[in-house]
C-alpha positions as protocol buffer text, in pm:
chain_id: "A"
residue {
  index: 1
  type: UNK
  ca { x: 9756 y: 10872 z: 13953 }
}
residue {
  index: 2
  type: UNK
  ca { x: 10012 y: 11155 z: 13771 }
}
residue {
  index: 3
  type: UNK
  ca { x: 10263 y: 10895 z: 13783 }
}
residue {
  index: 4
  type: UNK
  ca { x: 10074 y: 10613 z: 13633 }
}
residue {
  index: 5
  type: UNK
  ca { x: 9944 y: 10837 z: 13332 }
}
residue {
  index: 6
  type: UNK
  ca { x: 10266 y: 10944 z: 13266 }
}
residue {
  index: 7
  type: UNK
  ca { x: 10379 y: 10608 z: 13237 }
}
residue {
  index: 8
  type: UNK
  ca { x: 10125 y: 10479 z: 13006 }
}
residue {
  index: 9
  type: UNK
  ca { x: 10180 y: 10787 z: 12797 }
}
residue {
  index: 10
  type: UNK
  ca { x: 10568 y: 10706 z: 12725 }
}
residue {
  index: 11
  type: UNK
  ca { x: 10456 y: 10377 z: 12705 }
}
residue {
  index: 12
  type: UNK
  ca { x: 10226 y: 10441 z: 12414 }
}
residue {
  index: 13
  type: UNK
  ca { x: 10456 y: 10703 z: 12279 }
}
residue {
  index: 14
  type: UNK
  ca { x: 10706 y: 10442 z: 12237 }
}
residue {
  index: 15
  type: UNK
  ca { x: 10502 y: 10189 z: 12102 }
}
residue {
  index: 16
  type: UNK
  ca { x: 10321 y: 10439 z: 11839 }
}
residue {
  index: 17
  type: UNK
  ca { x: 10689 y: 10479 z: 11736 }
}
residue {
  index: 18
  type: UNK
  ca { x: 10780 y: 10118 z: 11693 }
}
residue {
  index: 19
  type: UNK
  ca { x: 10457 y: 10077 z: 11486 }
}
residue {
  index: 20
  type: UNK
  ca { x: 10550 y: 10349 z: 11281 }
}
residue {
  index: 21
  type: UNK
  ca { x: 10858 y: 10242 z: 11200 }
}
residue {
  index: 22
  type: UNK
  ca { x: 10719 y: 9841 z: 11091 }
}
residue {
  index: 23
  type: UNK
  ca { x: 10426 y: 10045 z: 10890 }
}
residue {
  index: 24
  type: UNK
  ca { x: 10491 y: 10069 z: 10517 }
}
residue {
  index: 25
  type: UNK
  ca { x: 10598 y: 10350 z: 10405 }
}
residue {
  index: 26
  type: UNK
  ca { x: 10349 y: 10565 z: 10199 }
}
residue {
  index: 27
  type: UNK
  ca { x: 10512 y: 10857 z: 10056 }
}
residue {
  index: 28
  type: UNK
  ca { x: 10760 y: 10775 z: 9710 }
}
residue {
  index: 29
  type: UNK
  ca { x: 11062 y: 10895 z: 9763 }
}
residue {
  index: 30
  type: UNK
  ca { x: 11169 y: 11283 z: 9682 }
}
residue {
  index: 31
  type: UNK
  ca { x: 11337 y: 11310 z: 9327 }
}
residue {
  index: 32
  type: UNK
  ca { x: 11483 y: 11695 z: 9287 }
}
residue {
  index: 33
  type: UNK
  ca { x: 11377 y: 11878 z: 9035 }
}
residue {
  index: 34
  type: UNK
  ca { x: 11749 y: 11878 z: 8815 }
}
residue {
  index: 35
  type: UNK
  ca { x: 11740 y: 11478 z: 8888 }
}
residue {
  index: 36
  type: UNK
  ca { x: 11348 y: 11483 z: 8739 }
}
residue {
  index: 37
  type: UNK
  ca { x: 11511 y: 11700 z: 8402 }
}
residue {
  index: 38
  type: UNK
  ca { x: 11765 y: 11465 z: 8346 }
}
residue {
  index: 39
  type: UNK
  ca { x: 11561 y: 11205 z: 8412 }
}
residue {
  index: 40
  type: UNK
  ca { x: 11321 y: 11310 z: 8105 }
}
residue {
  index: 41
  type: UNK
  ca { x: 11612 y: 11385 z: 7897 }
}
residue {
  index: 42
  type: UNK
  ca { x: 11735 y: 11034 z: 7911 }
}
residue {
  index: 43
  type: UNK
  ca { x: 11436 y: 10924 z: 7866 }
}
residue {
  index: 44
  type: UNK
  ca { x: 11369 y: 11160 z: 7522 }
}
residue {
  index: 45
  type: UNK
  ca { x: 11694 y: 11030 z: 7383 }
}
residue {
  index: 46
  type: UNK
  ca { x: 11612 y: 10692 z: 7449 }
}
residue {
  index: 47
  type: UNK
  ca { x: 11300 y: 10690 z: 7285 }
}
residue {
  index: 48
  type: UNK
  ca { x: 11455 y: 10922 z: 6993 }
}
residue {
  index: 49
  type: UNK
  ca { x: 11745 y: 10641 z: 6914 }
}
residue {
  index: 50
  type: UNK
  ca { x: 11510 y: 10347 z: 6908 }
}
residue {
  index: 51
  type: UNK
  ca { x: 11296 y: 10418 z: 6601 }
}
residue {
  index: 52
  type: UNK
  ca { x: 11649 y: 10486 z: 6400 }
}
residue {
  index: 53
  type: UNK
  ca { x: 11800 y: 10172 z: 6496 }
}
């Protein structure tokens, strides 16, 4: 019996893994704060140079 259930368990372990791995993942990717600044500061200039132009 103990060495049945523990071979279901890996067994599901494993496949919970695999599954996870296929699934879509959720979560954006992590943007760092100094990378979010610049970000905006492009962004600001851009939007400054296209109403001279």
């Amino acid at each position: 019996m103990n060495r049945r259930k523990k071979i279901n368990q890996l067994l599901k372990a494993n496949a919970k893994k695999a599954s996870a791995k296929l699934a879509p993942k959720s979560k954006p990717k992590y943007i760092s704060k100094a990378d979010r600044l610049k970000l905006a500061a492009e962004s600001s200039q851009d939007s400054t140079l296209s109403p001279d132009s």
